[in-house]
N, C-alpha and C positions, 0 to 999 in steps of 0.2 A: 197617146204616149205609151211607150212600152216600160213599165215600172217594176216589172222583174228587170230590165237591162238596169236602169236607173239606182235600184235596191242592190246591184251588182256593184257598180261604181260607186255607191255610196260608202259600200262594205270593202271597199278595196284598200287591201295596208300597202303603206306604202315601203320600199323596197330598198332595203340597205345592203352591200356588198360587203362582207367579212373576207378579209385577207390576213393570213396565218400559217406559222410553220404549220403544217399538218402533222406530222411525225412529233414535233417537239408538243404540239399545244392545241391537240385534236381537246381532250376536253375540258380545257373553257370555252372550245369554240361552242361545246354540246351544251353545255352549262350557259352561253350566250343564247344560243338559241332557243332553248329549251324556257331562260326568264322573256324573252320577247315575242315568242309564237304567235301569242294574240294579239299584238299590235304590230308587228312587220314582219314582213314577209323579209325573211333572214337567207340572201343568198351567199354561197354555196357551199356546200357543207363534203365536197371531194377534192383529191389534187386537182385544179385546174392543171398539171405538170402532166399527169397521168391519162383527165381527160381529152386531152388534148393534140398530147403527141408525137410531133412533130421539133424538129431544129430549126425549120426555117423562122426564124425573127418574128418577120413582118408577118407572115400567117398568125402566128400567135398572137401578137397584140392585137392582129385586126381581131381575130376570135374573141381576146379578153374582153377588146369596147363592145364588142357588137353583141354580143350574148351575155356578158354578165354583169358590164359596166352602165350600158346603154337602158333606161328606165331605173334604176336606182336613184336613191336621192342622195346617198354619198357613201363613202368606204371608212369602213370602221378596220383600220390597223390594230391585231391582236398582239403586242409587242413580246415575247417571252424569251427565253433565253440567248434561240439560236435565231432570228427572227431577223437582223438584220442583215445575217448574209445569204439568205435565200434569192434566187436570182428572180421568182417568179414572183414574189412578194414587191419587188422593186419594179417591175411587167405591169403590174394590177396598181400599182401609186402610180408611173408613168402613165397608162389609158386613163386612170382617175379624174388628175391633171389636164389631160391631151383634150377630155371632157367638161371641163373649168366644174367639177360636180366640190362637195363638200369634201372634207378629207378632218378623219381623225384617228390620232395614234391613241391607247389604251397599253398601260402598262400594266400587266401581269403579276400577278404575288407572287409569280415563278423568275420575274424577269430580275437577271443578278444585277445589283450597283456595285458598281466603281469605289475606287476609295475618294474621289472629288465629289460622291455621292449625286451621280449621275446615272442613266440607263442608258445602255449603247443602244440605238437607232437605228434602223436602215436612213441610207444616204439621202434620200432624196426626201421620206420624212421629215429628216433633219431641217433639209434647206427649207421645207415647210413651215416645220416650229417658226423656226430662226424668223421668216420674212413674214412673219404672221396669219399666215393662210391657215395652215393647219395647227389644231386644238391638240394637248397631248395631256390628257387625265388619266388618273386610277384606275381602277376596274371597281374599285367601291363605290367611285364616283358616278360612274357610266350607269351601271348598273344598281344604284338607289332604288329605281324605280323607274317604271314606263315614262313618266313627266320629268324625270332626269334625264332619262334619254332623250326623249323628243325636243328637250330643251339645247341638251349639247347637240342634236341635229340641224335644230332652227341655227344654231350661231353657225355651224359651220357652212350653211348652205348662204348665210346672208354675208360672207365673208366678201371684200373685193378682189376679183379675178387677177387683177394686174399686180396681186400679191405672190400669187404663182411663181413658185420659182422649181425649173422643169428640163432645163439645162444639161443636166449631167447624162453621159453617154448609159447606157443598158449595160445592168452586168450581167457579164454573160455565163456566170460559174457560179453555181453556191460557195461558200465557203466551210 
């Protein structure tokens, strides 16, 4: 038995995908990162927008599932000001989805409320919350602690898939 491979696997965090304005709300993403290091491995921490490239659609998303989405155990939505009109933010909940993986939105102490005292959402988040798929906590919340997190990890990955709601077209513009 080879038990340096074993002692590899053993040691292996598992893999959360951060989606976030990056311009609006690079750091909490640094500040997320930087409380989790040692227990997950916190992917990505650049524009997907930038690294990536390209107009064509369907290139892109296939890139997002295939490279960022794909081994994750679910996507942590950084929710902050400008956050829900970001087009590639709605790209990365789309592949999220398209991969029945876990999904949770995190509101920001940057993110403004409403006077119905609500936090505007990306859309398809939304249709999340709404049909109970996806979880939508504090950032005090989240971030308690390592066992906070893994807790709101464990609920979103045990969620039922046929709660998915995934419907809505790609936006294709920030706002």
């Amino acid at each position: 038995m080879n038990y340096s491979l074993l002692g590899s696997l053993i040691a292996q965090k598992p893999r959360v995908f951060v989606s976030y304005h990056h311009r609006g709300d690079q750091d909490s993403y640094n500040a997320f990162s930087a409380s989790f290091h040692d227990n997950y491995e916190v992917i990505y921490d650049n524009s997907l927008e930038r690294e990536i490239d390209s107009d064509n659609v369907d290139y892109v998303m296939r890139q997002i599932r295939e490279k960022y989405i794909t081994g994750s155990s679910c996507t942590i939505v950084l929710v902050g000001a400008e956050t829900w009109g970001r087009r590639y933010v709605d790209w990365e909940i789309k592949a999220t989805l398209d991969k029945q993986h876990g999904l949770i939105g995190v509101y920001l102490p940057t993110a403004p409320v409403r006077p119905d005292g609500k936090i505007t959402v990306p859309d398809r988040l939304y249709d999340n919350i709404q049909s109970g798929y996806a979880s939508f906590v504090s950032w005090n919340a989240i971030t308690a602690s390592a066992e906070s997190m893994r807790t709101h990890i464990a609920a979103a990955k045990s969620r039922d898939t046929q709660l998915i709601a995934n419907s809505r077209e790609l936006r294709l513009r920030n706002t």
